[in-house]
C-alpha positions as CSV (number, residue, x, y, z in Angstrom):
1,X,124.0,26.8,137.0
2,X,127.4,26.7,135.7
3,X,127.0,25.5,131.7
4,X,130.0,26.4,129.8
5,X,134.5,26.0,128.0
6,X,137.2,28.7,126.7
7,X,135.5,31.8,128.6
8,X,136.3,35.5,128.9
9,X,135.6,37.3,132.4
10,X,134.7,40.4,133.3
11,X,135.3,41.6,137.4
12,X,134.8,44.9,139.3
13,X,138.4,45.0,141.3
14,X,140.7,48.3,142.3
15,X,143.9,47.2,143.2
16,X,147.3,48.0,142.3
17,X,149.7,46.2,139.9
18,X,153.3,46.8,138.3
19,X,153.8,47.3,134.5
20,X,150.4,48.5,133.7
21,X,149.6,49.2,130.3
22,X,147.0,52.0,130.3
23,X,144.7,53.1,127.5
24,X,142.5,55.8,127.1
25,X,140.4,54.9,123.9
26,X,139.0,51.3,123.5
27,X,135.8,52.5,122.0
28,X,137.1,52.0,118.1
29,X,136.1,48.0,117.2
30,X,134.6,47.2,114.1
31,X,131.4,45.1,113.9
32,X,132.2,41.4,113.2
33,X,129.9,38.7,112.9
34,X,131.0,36.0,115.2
35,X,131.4,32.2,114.3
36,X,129.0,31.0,117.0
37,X,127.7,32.8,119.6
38,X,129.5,33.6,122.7
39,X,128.7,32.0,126.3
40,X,128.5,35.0,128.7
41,X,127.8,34.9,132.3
42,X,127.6,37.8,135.1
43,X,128.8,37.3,138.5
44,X,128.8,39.4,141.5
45,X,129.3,39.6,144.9
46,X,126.8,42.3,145.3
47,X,122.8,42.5,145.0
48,X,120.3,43.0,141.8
49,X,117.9,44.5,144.1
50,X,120.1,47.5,145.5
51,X,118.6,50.3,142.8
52,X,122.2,51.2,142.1
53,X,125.6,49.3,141.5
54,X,124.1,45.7,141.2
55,X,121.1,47.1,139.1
56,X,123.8,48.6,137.1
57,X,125.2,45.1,136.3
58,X,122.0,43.3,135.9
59,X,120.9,46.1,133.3
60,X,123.8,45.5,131.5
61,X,123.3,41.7,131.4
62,X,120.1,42.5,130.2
63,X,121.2,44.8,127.4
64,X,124.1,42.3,126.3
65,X,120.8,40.1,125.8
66,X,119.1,42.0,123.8
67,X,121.9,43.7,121.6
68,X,123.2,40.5,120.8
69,X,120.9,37.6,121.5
70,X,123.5,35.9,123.4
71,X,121.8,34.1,127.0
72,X,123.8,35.4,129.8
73,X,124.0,33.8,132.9
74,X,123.1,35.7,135.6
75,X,124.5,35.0,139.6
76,X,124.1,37.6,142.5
77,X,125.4,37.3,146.3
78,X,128.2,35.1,145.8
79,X,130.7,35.4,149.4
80,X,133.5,36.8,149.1
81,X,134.9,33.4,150.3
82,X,133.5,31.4,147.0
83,X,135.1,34.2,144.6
84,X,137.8,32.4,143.1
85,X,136.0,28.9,143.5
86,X,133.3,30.1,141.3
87,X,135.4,31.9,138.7
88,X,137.1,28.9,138.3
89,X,134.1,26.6,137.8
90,X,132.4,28.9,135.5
91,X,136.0,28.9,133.3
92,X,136.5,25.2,133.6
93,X,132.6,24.9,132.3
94,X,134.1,26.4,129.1
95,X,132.0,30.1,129.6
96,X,133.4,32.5,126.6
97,X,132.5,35.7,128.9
98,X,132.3,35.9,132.9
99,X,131.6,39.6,133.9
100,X,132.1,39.5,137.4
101,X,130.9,42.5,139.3
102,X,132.7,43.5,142.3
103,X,136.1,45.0,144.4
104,X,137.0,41.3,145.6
105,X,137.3,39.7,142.2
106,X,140.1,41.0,141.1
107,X,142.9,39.1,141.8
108,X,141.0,36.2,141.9
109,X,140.4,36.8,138.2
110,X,144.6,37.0,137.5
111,X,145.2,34.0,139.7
112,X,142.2,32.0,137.9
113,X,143.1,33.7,134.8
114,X,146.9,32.4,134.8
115,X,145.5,28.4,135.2
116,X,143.1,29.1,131.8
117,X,145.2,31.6,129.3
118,X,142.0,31.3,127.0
119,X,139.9,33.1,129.2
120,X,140.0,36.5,128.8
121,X,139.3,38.8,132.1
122,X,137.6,42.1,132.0
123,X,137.2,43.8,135.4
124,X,135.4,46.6,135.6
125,X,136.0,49.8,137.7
126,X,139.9,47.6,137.9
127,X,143.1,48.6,138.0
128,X,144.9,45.0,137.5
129,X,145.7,44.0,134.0
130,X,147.7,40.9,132.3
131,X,147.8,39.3,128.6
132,X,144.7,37.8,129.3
133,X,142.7,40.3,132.5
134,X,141.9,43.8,131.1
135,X,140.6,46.6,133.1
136,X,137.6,49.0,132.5
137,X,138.2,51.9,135.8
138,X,135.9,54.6,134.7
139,X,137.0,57.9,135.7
140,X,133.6,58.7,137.8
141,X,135.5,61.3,139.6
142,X,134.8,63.2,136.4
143,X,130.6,62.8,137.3
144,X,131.1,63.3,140.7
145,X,132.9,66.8,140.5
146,X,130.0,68.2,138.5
147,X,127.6,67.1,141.0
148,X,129.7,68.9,144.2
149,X,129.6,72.0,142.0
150,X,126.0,71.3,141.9
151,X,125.3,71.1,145.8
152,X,127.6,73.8,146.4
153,X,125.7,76.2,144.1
154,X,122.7,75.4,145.6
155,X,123.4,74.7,149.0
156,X,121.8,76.8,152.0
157,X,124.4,75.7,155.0
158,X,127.8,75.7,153.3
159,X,127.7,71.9,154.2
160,X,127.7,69.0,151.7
161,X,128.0,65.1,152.4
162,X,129.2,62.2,151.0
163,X,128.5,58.3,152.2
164,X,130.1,55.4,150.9
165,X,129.9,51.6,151.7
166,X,134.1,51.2,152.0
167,X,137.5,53.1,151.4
168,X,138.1,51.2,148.3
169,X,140.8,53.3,145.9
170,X,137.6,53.9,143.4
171,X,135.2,55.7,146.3
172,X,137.9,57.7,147.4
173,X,138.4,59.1,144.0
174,X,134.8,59.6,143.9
175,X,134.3,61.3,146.8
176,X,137.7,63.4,146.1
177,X,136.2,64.7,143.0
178,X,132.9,65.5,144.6
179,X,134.7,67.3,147.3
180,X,137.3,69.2,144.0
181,X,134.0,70.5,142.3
182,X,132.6,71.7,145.3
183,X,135.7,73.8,146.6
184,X,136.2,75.1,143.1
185,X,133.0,76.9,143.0
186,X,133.0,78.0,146.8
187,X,136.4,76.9,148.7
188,X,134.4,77.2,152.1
189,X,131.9,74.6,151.8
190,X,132.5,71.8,154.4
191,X,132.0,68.2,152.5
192,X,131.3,65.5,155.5
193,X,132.6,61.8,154.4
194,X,131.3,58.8,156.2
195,X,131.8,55.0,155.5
196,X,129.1,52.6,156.5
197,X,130.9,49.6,156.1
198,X,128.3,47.5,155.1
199,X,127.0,47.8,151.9
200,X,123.4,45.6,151.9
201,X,122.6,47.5,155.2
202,X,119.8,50.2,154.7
203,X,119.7,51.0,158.5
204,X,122.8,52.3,158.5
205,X,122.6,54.3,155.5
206,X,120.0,55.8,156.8
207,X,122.0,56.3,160.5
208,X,124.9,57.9,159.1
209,X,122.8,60.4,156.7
210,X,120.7,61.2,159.5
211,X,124.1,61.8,161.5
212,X,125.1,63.9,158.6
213,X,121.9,65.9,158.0
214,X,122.5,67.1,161.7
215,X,125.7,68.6,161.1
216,X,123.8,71.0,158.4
217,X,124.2,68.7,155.4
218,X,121.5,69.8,153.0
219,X,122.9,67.6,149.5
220,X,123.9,63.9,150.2
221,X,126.1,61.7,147.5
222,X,126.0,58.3,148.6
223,X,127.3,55.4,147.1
224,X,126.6,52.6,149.1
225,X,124.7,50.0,147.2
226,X,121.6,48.8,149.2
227,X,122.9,51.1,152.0
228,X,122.4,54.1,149.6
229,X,118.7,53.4,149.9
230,X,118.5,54.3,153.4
231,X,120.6,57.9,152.8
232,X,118.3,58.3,149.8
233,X,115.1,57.6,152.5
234,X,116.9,59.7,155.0
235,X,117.1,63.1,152.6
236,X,113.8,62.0,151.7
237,X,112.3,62.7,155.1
238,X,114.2,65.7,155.9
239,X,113.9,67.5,152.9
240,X,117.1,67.7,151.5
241,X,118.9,66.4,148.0
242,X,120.7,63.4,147.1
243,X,122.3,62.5,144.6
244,X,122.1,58.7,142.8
245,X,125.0,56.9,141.9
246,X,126.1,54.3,139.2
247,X,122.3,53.7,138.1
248,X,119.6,56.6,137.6
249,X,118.3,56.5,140.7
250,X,115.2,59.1,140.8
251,X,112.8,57.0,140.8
252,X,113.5,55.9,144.6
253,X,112.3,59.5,145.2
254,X,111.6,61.8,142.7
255,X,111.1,65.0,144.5
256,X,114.3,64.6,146.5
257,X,116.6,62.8,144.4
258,X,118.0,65.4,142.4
259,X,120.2,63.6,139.7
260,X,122.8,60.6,139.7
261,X,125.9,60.5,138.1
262,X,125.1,56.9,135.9
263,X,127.6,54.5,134.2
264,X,126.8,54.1,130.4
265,X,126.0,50.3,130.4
266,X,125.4,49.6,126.5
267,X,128.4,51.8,125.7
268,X,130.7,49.8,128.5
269,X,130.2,46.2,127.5
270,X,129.3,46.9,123.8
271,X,133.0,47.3,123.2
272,X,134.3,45.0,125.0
273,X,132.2,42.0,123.4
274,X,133.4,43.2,119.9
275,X,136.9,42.9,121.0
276,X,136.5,39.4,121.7
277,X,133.9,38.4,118.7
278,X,136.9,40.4,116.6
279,X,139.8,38.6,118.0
280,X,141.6,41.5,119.1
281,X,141.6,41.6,122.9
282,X,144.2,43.2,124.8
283,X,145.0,42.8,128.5
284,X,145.1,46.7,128.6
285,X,143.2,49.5,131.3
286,X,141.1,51.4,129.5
287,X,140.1,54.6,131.8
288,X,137.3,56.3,130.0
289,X,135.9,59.6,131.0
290,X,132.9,62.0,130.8
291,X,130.3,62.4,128.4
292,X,127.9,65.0,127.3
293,X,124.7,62.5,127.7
294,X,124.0,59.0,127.5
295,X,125.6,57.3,124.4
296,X,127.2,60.5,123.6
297,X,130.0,61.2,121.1
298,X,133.7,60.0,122.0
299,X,134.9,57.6,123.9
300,X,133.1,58.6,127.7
301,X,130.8,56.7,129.8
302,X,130.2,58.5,132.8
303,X,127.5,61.0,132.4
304,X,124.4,62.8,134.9
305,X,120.4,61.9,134.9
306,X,118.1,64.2,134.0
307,X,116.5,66.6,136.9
308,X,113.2,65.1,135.7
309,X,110.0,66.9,137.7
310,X,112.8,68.6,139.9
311,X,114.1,70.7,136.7
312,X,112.9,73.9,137.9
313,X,114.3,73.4,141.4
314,X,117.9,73.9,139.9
315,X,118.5,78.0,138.9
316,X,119.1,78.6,135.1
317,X,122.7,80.2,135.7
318,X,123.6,76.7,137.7
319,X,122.3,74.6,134.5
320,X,124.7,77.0,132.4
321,X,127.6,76.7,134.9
322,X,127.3,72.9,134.6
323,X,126.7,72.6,131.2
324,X,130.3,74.8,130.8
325,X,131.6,72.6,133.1
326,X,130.9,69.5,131.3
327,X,132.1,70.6,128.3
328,X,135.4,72.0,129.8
329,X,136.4,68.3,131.5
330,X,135.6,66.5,128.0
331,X,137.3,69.4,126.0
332,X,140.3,69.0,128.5
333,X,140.4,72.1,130.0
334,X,139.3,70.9,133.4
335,X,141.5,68.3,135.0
336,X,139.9,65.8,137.8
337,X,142.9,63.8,138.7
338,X,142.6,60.4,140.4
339,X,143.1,60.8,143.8
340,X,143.6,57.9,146.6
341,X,144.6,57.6,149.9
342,X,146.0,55.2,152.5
343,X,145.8,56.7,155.5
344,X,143.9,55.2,158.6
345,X,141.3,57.3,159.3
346,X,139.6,55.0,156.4
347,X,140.3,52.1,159.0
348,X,137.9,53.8,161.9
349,X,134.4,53.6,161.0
350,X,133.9,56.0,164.1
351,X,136.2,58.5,163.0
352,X,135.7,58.8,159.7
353,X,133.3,61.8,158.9
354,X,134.9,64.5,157.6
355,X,138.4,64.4,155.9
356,X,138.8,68.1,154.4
357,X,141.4,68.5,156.3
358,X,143.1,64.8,155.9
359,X,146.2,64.0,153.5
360,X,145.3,62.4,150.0
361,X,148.6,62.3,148.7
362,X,149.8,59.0,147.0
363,X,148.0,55.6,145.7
364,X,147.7,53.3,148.4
């Protein structure tokens, strides 16, 4: 269903552009009633069903719903192929607000964006921006460093891992800060990295995790959509950790799944809709950071799950060292810095499991 005219659109996209205008803070936007209500739809490449990055956007459809009574049309799976072809037939339709979920939709979204100037373009984990595209590229790193010094405080072998669906610039910065938090409590852990290619493929999730768990892995972060599933299965049968990602994931198995760094949904799209009701859009990259819980104070919305039935599992001084930690990256006094990479062992799927020892200097 494609219903709507003049629309605004949101995409998940990390890719580099010139003349960037970067801000830190865009959680300050008065409440304004709008005029008439705004016609929103979310679009993604990626699935509902995966318990983690597409249940991410699908709750925050939902809560768009309910915060503001607005009907938001909802559209999963789209190929890559059809990304710009849909974009462009929600924005002739006359749609106010298309979130579009995904890596692929980002330039897309500029070229579709340039052909309808009164669309505005949000893309979320993004690093594109123009007068009309804005960027939302969450500074997860700052989530996934607390939860490296987690495994490497607890961990038995001295060996960590990390699974992701593809090399994209915002997983390497994830997996870069996992591997910072871990070093930084003990420099000799060994953090395995493995890309599945293949996001909606639970098999081989579960293969590379497996493959990991053999080479003494006893804590797994995965972020791998549907994939993740099967690394989350995999600790699950061996008895080890994982960690969720994007979404609160415990629930896929309580007793293993220790915590997940999550995305703040209400707080991400909140802001963003009262900058369009309110007239006062920019084409800007906003890069918020950490926060203390969910809908915490300032302007983060990356935070950790609770340990839920598995809080005793995690030693009192850990919680502590944690908690300080926490409060040292918010306060400033910790520094995760984005890190990417271009170097081709990201290009061999069969090479790719442990890059301690690769370079990760420069973007792209």
């Amino acid at each position: 269903m494609v219903p709507y005219t003049n629309s605004l659109v949101f995409a998940v996209v990390d890719t580099k552009t010139s003349d960037n205008h970067i801000n830190t803070s865009p959680w300050d936007q008065p409440i304004l009633t709008p005029k008439e209500k705004l016609k929103i739809a979310f679009l993604t490449d990626g699935l509902f069903s995966d318990a983690g990055w597409g249940a991410f956007g699908y709750n925050a459809a939902q809560d768009i719903q309910e915060e503001y009574s607005y009907a938001v049309d909802v559209k999963e799976n789209i190929p890559i192929s059809k990304i710009e072809e849909t974009l462009r037939d929600y924005a002739k339709a006359g749609c106010d607000l298309i979130i579009s979920q995904g890596f692929e939709w980002g330039n897309p979204a500029i070229k579709v964006g340039k052909d309808y100037p009164n669309t505005k373009f949000v893309i979320f984990t993004g690093l594109v921006n123009s007068s009309n595209v804005a960027s939302i590229y969450p500074m997860q790193q700052e989530g996934t460093y607390l939860l490296g010094a987690l495994a490497a405080s607890m961990s038995k072998t001295g060996v960590i891992g990390f699974i992701g669906g593809e090399p994209y610039p915002n997983l390497i910065n994830i997996y870069e800060g996992y591997k910072q938090g871990a070093h930084d409590i003990n420099p000799k852990v060994k953090v395995l990295m493995t890309f599945v290619y293949d996001w909606d493929n639970v098999t081989k999730g579960k293969k590379a995790a497996m493959s990991q768990i053999q080479q003494g892995a006893d804590f797994l972060l995965q972020v791998a959509d549907t994939a993740g599933q099967g690394v989350i299965e995999a600790a699950k049968e061996k008895g080890i950790y994982a960690f969720g990602a994007i979404s609160d994931q415990n629930k896929l198995a309580p007793n293993t799944v220790l915590t997940s760094f999550v995305l703040d949904t209400e707080k991400v799209y909140d802001q963003v809709i009262k900058s369009v009701q309110n007239g006062n859009f920019s084409g800007e990259i906003y890069k918020p950071g950490l926060e203390s819980e969910r809908d915490g104070p300032g302007d983060g919305i990356v935070y950790l799950a609770p340990y839920y039935n598995l809080e005793d599992k995690v030693p009192e001084k850990v919680k502590e060292k944690l908690h300080r930690l926490n409060q040292d990256i918010i306060n400033g006094k910790i520094t995760i810095p984005e890190k990417y990479s271009s170097y081709s062992i990201y290009d061999h799927p069969e090479k790719n499991n442990d890059t301690d020892n690769k370079k990760t200097d420069g973007l792209f």
